[in-house]
Structures are given as C-alpha cells and as structure tokens.
C-alpha positions as CSV (number, residue, x, y, z in Angstrom):
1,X,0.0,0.0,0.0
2,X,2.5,2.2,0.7
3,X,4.5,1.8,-2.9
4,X,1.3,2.6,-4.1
5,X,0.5,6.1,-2.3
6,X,4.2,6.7,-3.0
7,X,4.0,5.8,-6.6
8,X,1.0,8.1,-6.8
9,X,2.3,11.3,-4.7
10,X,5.3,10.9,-7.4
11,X,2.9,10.8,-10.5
12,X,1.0,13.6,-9.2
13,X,4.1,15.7,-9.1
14,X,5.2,14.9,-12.1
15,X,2.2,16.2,-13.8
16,X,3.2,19.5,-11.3
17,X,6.1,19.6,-12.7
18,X,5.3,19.3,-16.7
19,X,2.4,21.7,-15.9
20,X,4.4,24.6,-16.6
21,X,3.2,24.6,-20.5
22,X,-1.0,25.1,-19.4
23,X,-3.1,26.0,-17.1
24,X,-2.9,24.1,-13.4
25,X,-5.9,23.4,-10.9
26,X,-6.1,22.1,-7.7
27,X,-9.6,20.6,-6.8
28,X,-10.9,19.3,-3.1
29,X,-14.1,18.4,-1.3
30,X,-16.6,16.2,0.3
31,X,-18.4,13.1,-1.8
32,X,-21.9,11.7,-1.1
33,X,-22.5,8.3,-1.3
34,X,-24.8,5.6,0.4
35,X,-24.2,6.4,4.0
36,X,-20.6,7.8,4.2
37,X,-18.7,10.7,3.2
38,X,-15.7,10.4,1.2
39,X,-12.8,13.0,1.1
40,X,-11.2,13.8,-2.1
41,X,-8.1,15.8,-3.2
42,X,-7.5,16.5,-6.9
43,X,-5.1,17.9,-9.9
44,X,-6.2,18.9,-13.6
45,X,-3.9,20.2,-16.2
46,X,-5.4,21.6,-19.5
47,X,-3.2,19.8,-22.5
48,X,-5.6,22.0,-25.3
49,X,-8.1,24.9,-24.6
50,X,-10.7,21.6,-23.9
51,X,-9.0,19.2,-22.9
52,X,-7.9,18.2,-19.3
53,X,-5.9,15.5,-17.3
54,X,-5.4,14.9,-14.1
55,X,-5.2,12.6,-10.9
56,X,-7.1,12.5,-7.8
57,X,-6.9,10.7,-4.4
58,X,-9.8,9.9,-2.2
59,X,-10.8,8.1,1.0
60,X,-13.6,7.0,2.5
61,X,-14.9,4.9,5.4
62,X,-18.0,2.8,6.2
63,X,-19.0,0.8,9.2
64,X,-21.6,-2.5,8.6
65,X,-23.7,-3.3,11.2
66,X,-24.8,-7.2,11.8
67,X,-27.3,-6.8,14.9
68,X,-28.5,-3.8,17.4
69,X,-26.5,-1.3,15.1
70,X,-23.6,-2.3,16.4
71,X,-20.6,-1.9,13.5
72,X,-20.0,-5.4,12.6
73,X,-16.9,-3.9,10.8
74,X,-15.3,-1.0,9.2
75,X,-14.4,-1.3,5.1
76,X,-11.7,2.1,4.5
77,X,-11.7,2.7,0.6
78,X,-8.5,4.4,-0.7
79,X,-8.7,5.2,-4.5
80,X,-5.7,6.7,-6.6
81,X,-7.4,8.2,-10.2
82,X,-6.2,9.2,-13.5
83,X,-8.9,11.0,-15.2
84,X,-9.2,13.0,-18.5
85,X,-12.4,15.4,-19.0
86,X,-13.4,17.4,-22.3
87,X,-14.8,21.0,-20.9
88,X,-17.6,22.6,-23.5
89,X,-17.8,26.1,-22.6
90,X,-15.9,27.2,-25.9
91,X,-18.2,25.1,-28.0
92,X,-21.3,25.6,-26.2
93,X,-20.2,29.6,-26.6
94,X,-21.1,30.5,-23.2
95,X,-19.1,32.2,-20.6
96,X,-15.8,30.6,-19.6
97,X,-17.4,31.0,-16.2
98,X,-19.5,28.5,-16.7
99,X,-17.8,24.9,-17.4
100,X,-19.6,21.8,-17.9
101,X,-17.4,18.6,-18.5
102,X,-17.5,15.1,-18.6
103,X,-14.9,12.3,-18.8
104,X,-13.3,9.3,-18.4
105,X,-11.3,8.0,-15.2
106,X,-9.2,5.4,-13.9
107,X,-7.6,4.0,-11.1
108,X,-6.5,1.4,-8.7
109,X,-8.8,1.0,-5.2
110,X,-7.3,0.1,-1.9
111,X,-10.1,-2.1,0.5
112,X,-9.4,-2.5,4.0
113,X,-11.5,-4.3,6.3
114,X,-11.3,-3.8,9.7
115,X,-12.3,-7.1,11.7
116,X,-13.9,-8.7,9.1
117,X,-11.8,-10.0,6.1
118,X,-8.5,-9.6,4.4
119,X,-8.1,-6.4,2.2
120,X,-7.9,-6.2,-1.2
121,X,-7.5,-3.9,-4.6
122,X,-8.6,-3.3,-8.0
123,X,-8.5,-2.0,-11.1
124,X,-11.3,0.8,-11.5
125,X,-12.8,2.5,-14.7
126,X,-15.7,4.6,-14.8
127,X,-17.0,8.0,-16.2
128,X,-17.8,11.4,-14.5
129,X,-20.0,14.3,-15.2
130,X,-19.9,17.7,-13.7
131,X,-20.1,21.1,-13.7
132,X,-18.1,23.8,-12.1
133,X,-18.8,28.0,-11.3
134,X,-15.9,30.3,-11.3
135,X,-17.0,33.3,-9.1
136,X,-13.1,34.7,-9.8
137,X,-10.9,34.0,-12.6
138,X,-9.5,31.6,-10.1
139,X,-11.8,30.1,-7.6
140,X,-14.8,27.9,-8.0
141,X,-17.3,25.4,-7.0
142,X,-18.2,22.1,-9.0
143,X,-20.3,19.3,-8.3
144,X,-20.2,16.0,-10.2
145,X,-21.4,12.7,-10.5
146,X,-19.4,9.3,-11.5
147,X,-20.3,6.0,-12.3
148,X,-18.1,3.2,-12.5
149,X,-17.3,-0.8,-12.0
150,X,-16.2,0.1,-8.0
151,X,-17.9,3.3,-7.0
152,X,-20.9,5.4,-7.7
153,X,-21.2,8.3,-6.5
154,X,-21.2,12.5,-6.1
155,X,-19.2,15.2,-4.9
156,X,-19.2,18.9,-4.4
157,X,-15.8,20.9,-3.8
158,X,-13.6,23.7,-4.8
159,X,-11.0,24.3,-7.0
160,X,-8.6,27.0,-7.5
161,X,-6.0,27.7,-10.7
162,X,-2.8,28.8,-10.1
C-alpha cells in the first residue's frame, strides 16, 4: 500500500512539474454516497483549450452493522485516479465561467476491512460528469457525478487555478 501512495504522490508531481506549458488546478471536497462521506483531493492540467488530465486521491470509510447497530466492521476505501475530461464552454459559446465537463477515469482501489476480512485492490474505470462555477478568474465550486465498475457516486468541492 505504501509503494502505491508513493507511486502516486510521485505521479502527481510529475504532472506539477510538466504543468508549466498550461493551465494548473487544484480541486478538493466532500463526496456523497450511500451512507458515508468520502474526502477527495485533486489535480487537472489543460493539454488543449478543452482538454484536461489529471489525478485524484480519495478516501472513505463505512461501518456495517450485523445486529443492534452495532458496527460489525469497518471497510476504508482508498482510490488513486487518473482521469481525463473534455470541458464545452468554448463550443457551447457561453461564458468561460461556466464549465460543464465530462470524462473518463481510472484507477487502482485500496479495500481494508477492519475485523472482518483480508483487504484487497482493484483495477477501477468509470465516467464522471460535472459542472463547475468560477465566481473569480480563479476560484470555484463544481459538483459531479461518476459512475463506474467500483464506486458510484457524487461530490461537491472547490478548486482553485494557479
């Protein structure tokens, strides 16, 4: 597990450091899912006026109850993302303020179970849709929804350009 937050800290920066030649974002915020709320942390780098790549780490945890609500055990859900997303302001010719996008992502997921089984990974692909504000030229809020082969879900959040 940890080669594989290590490899992914080290991906991440590489993008950082190859993002000199376009714009940069950095993304955060909250999830909403069954009955839990994952945490996410994220990086996009535009590669044409449209176009974006990027990776993202999240985490989330859930207890399972067997009898009397009492947690039968906890599953915590790490997941290390590559996605790419196509933004359609320009040819939707509405403000740049305004950017829908949807894409493609994918990733490996970390399962650990806490008193009930052994952990385990996984190959994850999936698709996302979403839609951000910029109140600044810099700063705005998003929500989006993804679907996939290991989660479904939502998440609101921020994200600022640098």
């Amino acid at each position: 597990m940890k080669k594989i937050a290590l490899l992914t800290v080290f991906l991440i920066m590489a993008f950082m450091v190859n993002a000199q030649k376009g714009q940069k974002q950095f993304n955060a915020g909250l999830g909403f899912a069954h009955n839990v709320i994952p945490v996410y942390i994220g990086f996009d780098y535009w590669v044409h006026e449209d176009i974006s790549i990027g990776g993202e780490i999240g985490w989330r945890r859930e207890s399972y109850n067997e009898t009397n609500n009492t947690p039968a055990y906890y599953e915590t859900t790490w997941n290390f993302l590559f996605n790419s997303n196509y933004h359609f302001s320009r040819i939707l010719e509405i403000p740049k303020k305004f950017d829908p996008y949807a894409g493609l992502n994918i990733g490996l997921y970390y399962y650990d179970y806490d008193g009930y089984t052994s952990n385990t990974s996984g190959l994850g692909m999936g698709v996302q849709i979403g839609f951000r504000y910029y109140f600044t030229d810099k700063f705005a809020a998003g929500i989006e929804f993804s679907g996939g082969n290991r989660v479904s879900d939502g998440k609101i959040g921020i994200s600022l350009k640098f």
